[in-house]
C-alpha positions in Angstrom: 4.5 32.3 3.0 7.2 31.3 5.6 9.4 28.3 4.8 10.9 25.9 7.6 14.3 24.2 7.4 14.1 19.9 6.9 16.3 18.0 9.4 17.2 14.9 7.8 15.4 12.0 9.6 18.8 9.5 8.9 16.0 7.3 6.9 17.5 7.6 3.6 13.5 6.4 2.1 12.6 9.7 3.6 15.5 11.7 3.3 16.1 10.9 -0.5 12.8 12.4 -1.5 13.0 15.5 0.6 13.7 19.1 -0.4 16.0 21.2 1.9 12.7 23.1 2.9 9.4 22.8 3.6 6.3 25.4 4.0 6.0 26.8 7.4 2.3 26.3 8.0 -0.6 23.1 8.1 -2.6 25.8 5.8 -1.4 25.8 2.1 -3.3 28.1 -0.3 -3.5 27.2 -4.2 -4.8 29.1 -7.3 -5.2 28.7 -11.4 -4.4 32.6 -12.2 -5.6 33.7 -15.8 -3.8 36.8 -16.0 0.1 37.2 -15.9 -0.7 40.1 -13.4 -1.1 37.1 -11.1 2.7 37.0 -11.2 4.1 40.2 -10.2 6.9 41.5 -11.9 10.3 40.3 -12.7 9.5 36.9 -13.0 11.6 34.6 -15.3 10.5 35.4 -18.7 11.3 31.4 -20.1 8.5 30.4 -17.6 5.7 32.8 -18.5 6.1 33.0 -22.4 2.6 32.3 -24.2 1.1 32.1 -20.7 -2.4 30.5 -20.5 -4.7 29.3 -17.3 -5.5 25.8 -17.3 -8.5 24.1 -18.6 -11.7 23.0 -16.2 -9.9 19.3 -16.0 -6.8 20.7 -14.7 -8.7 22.7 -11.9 -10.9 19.7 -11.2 -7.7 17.1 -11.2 -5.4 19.6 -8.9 -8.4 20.0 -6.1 -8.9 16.1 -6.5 -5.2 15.8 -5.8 -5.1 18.4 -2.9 -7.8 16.9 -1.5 -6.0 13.2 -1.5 -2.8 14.4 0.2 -5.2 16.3 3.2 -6.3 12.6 4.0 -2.5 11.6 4.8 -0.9 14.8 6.2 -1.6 17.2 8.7 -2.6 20.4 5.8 -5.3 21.7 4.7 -5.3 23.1 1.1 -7.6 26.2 0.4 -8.2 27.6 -2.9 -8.1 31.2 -3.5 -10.3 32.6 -6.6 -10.3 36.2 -5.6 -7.1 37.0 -5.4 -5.1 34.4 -7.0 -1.6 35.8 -6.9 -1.7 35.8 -3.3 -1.3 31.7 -2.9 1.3 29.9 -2.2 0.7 26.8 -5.4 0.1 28.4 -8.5 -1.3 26.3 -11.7 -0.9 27.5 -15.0 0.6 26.7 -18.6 3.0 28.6 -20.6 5.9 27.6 -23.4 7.7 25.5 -21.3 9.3 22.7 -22.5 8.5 19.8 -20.1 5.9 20.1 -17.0 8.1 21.4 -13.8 7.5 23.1 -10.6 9.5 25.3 -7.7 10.5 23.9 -5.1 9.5 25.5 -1.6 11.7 28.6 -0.9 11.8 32.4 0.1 11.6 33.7 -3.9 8.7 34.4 -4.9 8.4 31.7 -7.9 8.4 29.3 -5.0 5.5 26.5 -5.4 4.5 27.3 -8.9 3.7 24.6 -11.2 4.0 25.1 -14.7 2.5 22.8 -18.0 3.3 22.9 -21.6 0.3 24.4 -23.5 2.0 21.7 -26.2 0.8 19.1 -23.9 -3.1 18.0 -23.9 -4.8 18.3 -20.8 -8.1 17.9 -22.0 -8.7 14.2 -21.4 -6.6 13.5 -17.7 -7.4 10.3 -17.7 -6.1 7.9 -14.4 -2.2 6.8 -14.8 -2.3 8.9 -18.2 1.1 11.0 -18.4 -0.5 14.3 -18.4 -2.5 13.2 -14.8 0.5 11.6 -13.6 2.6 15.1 -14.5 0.1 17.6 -12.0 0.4 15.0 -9.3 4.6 15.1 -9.6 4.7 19.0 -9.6 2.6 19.3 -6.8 4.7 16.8 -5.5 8.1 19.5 -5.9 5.4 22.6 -5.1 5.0 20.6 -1.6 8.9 20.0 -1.1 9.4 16.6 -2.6 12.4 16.1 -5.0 13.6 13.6 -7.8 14.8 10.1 -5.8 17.9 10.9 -8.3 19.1 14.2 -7.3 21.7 14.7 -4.3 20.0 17.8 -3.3 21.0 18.7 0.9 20.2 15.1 1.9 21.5 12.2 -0.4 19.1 9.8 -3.2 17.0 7.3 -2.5 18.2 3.6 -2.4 18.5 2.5 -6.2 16.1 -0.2 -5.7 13.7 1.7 -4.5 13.9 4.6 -7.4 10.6 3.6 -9.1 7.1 4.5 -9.6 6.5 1.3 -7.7 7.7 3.4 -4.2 6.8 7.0 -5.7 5.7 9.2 -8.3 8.7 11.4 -8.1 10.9 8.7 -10.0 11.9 9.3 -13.7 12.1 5.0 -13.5 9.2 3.1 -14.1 8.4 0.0 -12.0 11.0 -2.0 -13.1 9.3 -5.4 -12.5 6.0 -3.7 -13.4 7.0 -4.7 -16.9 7.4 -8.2 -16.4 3.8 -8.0 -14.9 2.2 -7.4 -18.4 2.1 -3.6 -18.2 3.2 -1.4 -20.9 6.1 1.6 -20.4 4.2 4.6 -20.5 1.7 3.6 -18.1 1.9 5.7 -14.9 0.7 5.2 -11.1 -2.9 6.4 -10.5 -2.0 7.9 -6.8 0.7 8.8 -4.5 3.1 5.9 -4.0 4.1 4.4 -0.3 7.3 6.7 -0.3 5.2 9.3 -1.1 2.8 9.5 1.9 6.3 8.7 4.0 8.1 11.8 3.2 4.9 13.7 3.5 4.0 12.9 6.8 7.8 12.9 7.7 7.7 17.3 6.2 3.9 18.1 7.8 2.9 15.2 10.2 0.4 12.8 10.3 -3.5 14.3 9.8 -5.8 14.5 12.6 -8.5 12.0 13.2 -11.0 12.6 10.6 -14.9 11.9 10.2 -14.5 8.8 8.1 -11.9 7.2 10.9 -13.4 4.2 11.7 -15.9 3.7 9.0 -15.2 -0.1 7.6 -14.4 -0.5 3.4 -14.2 -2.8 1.2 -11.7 -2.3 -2.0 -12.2 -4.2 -4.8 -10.8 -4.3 -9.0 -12.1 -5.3 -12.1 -9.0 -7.2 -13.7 -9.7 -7.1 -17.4 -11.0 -3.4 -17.5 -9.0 -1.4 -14.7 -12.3 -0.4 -13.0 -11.7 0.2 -9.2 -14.8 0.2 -6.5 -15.0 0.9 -3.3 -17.7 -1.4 -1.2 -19.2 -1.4 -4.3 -18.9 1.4 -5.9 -17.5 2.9 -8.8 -14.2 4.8 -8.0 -12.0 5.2 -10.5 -11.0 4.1 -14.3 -7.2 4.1 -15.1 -6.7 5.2 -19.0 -5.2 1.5 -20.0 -7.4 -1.8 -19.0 -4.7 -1.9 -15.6 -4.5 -1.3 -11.9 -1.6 0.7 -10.7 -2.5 2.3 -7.4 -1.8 2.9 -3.3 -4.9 2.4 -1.5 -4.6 4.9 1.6 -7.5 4.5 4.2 -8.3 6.5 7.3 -9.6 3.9 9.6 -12.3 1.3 10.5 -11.9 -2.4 9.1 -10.4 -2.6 5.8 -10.6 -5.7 3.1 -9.1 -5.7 -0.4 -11.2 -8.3 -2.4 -9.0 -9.5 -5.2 -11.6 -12.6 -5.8 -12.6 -11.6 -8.9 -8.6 -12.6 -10.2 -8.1 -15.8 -11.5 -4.4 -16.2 -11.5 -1.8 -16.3 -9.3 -1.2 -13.3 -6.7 1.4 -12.2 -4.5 -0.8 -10.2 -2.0 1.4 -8.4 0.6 -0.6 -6.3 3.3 2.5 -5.3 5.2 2.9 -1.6 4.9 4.6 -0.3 1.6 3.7 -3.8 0.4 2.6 -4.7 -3.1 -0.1 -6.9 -4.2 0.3 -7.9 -7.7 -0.3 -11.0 -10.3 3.1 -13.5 -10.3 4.6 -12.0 -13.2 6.0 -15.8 -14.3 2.4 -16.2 -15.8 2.1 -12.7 -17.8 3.9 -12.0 -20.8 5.3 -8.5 -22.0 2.3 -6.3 -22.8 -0.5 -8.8 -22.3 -3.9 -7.0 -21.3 -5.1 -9.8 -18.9 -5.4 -9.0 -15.2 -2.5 -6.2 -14.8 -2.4 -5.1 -11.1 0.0 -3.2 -8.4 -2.0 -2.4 -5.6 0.3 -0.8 -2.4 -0.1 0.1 1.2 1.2 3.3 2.5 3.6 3.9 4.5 4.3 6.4 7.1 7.5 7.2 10.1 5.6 5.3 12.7 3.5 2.5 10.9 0.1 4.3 11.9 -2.3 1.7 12.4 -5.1 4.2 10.9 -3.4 3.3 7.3 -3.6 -0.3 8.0 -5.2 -2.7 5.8 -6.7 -5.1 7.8 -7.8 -8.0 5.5 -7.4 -9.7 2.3 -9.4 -12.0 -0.1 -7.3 -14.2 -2.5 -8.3 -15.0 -6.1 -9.0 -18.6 -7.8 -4.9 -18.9 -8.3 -2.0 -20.1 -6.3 -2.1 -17.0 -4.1 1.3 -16.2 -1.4 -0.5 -13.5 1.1 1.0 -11.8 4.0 -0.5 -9.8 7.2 0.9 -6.9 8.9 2.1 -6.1 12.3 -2.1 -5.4 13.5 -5.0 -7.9 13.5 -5.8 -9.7 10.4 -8.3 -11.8 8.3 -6.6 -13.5 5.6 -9.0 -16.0 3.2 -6.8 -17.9 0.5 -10.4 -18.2 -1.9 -9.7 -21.0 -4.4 -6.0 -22.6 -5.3 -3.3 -23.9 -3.2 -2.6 -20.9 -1.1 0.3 -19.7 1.4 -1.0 -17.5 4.4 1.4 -15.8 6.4 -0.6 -13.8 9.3 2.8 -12.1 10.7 1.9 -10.5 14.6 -0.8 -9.7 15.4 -4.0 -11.8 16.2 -5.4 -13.0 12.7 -7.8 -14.7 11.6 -6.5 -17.0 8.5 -8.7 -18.9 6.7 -7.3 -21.5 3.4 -10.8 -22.0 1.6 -10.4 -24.4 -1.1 -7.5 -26.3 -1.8 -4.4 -27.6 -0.6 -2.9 -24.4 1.8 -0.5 -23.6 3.9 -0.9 -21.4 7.1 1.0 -20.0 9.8 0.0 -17.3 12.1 3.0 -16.1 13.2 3.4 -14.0 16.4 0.2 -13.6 18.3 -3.0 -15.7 19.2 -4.4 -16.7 15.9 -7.3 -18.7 14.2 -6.9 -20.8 11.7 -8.9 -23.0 9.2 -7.8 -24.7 6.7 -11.2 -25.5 5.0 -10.9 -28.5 2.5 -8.0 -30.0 0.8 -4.6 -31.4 2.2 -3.3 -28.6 4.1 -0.4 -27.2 6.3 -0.2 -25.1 9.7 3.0 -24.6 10.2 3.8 -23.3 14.1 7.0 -22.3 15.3 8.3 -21.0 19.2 7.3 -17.9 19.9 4.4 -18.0 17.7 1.4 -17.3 20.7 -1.6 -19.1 21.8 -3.0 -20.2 18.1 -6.3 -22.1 17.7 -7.0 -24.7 15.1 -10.6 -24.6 14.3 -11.2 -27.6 11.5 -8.3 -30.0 12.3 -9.7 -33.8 11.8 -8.2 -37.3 11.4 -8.0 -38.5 8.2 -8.3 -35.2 6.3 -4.6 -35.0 5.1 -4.0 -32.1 7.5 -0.5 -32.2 8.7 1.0 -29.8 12.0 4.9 -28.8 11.1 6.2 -28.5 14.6 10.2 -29.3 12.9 10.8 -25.5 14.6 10.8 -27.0 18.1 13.1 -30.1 17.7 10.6 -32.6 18.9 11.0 -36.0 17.5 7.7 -37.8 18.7 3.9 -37.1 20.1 5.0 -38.3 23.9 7.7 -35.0 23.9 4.5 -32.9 23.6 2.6 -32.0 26.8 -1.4 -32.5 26.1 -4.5 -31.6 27.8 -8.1 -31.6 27.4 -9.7 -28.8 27.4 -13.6 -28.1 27.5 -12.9 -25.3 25.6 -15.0 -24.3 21.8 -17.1 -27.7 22.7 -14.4 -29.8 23.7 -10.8 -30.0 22.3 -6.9 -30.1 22.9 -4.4 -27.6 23.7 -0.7 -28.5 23.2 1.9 -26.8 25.3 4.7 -26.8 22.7 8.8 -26.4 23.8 11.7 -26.1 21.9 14.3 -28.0 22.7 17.0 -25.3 21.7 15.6 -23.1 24.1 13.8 -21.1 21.1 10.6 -20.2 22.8 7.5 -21.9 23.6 3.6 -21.8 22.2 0.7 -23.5 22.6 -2.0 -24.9 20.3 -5.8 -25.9 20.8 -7.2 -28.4 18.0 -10.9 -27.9 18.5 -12.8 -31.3 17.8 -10.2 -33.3 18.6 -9.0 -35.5 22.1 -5.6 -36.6 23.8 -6.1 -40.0 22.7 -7.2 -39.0 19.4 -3.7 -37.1 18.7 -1.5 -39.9 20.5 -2.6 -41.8 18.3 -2.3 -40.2 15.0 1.3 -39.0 14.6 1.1 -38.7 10.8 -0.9 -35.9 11.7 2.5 -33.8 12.9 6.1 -33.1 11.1 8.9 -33.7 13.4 
């Protein structure tokens, strides 16, 4: 098969993880040969010694793999079992000493992979090294190299040279051990660098049958079970979640209510949701988690996850650039919608919210809580505001310094309510606020209800 030369992109998360050359077509055969014939002649005896074919698992991991990268490039992977020498990826096992793979080029070793038959293969089991070892060769087979080597375009930032960005990285998460998880434990997908430098080599894929189709992601904490609306989808081979969700459309939720301490949930793309790691020790089994969006060159809104459900902790959660719907569940929760028009909504406890660019909803729900609004921020709505509740408006951002520097009017509006027209004084920007329920009068004559 042809090969095509990379241009470096002058995104050095993309061009640290790229080989020099990629393969020519959006069809990419793959094969398990049993028979060194497969190989042709003349190739490297150190690679073929004590060759073997691969087990069922292998075959049935490698298509599952193939089969995950088709959702977020523009490839399709065939398999060819009649003639497996002929295909471009070839799977086997021989004497080598660690797992490894060629890289895409004009030789004709190019895009073999190649396992140690001292290695077990028999049990693959989800973030297990041998699983995590097929997905990193097919990685190389595909043209992605180590974060760590030079190769024709530079490395990848040091801070981002982790499992926690991609599954090419000899470095595990670094903070991923402060979250309770132990150091042999290995991501259970591609990584948000991953699907970037992929789509950067072969594209984005076409729009496929599931795009649109709504889902709902959710994690057992104590077992590492993973569901999607509901059902079983995956089990990881410790009692841990260490994954990137990548959708294809429709309305997406990740439900992390069934966590009971504190989260850090960050919907923002190449973002990772995790438990606060000041509440884990070292190698604790309870409620280990990494859960990341994807990534890709123009933030494709088809990878989005639109929605999030908090836990009973203290929960910090952040939106993306698209529409979201943000619930804090229990605990004293901050919501940060970011732009876009979300929907953010505290639950119990004492939250804070702020909608950031765009026209959002919020509610606050019970407790003492916060909406913080700043100039630029849109036209946001506040849904559950009352006297008396606690609830306080932070309106610092505009310099105002009393109720009577803020324009009011009634507005018929949701059954009768408020809208503030809200300037700053240092010529910041403007936004404007509805408090459904409430009156003029009523606000003039509460100011403890604001924080100037």
């Amino acid at each position: 098969m042809s090969i095509a030369n990379n241009i470096p992109t002058g995104n050095r998360a993309i061009d640290g993880l790229i080989h020099q050359y990629k393969w020519s077509s959006n069809i990419i055969t793959y094969s398990f040969p049993s028979s060194l014939s497969d190989y042709g002649d003349n190739y490297p005896i150190d690679y073929i010694a004590d060759f073997k074919g691969v087990a069922k698992g292998v075959k049935e991991k490698a298509r599952e793999f193939f089969r995950e990268i088709e959702k977020v490039i523009n490839v399709k992977f065939y398999e060819y079992e009649a003639d497996p020498g002929r295909a471009i990826i070839r799977i086997a096992q021989s004497r080598v000493k660690n797992p490894c793979a060629y890289l895409p080029d004009t030789h004709h070793c190019a895009g073999d992979v190649w396992l140690p038959i001292t290695d077990d293969y028999c049990e693959l089991n989800e973030g297990g090294f041998e699983h995590h070892a097929i997905r990193h060769e097919i990685g190389h087979a595909l043209g992605l190299k180590h974060p760590h080597d030079s190769g024709a375009f530079g490395t990848l930032p040091q801070e981002q040279d982790s499992s926690r960005f991609t599954v090419m990285s000899y470095n595990t998460y670094r903070d991923y051990w402060s979250l309770g998880c132990s150091r042999g434990e290995h991501p259970q997908s591609f990584m948000p660098l991953d699907v970037l430098a992929l789509q950067a080599l072969y594209g984005p894929p076409a729009l496929s049958p599931n795009s649109g189709i709504d889902s709902l992601y959710s994690w057992d904490p104590l077992k590492g079970h993973s569901f999607r609306d509901g059902q079983y989808r995956k089990k990881a081979s410790g009692d841990y979640v260490f994954e990137t969700i990548v959708d294809d459309g429709g309305w997406d939720t990740f439900d992390f209510s069934n966590f009971t301490r504190d989260l850090n949930i960050d919907l923002r793309p190449g973002g990772a949701s995790h438990v606060m790691p000041r509440f884990l020790k070292y190698g604790e089994t309870a409620e280990q988690m990494v859960v990341c969006t994807p990534m890709s060159p123009r933030d494709d809104p088809r990878f989005f996850i639109e929605a999030a459900i908090g836990g009973a902790g203290n929960d910090a959660m952040k939106g993306n650039c698209g529409p979201n719907h943000l619930r804090g569940g229990g605990g004293h929760d901050r919501i940060n919608g970011y732009a876009g028009d979300d929907r953010l909504e505290g639950d119990d406890g004492d939250d804070v919210l702020w909608g950031g660019r765009g026209d959002d909803f919020m509610a606050g729900g019970t407790g003492r809580n916060l909406f913080y609004i700043t100039p630029g921020d849109g036209h946001d709505v506040i849904e559950d505001f009352k006297r008396g509740s606690g609830n306080v408006i932070d309106l610092r951002r505009f310099g105002i310094t009393a109720p009577e520097d803020v324009k009011m009017l009634d507005t018929p509006a949701f059954g009768g309510s408020v809208t503030l027209h809200l300037v700053a004084f240092n010529g910041e920007g403007e936004a404007k606020l509805t408090l459904i329920g409430m009156t003029v009068q009523e606000v003039r004559a509460d100011p403890a209800m604001f924080l100037f």
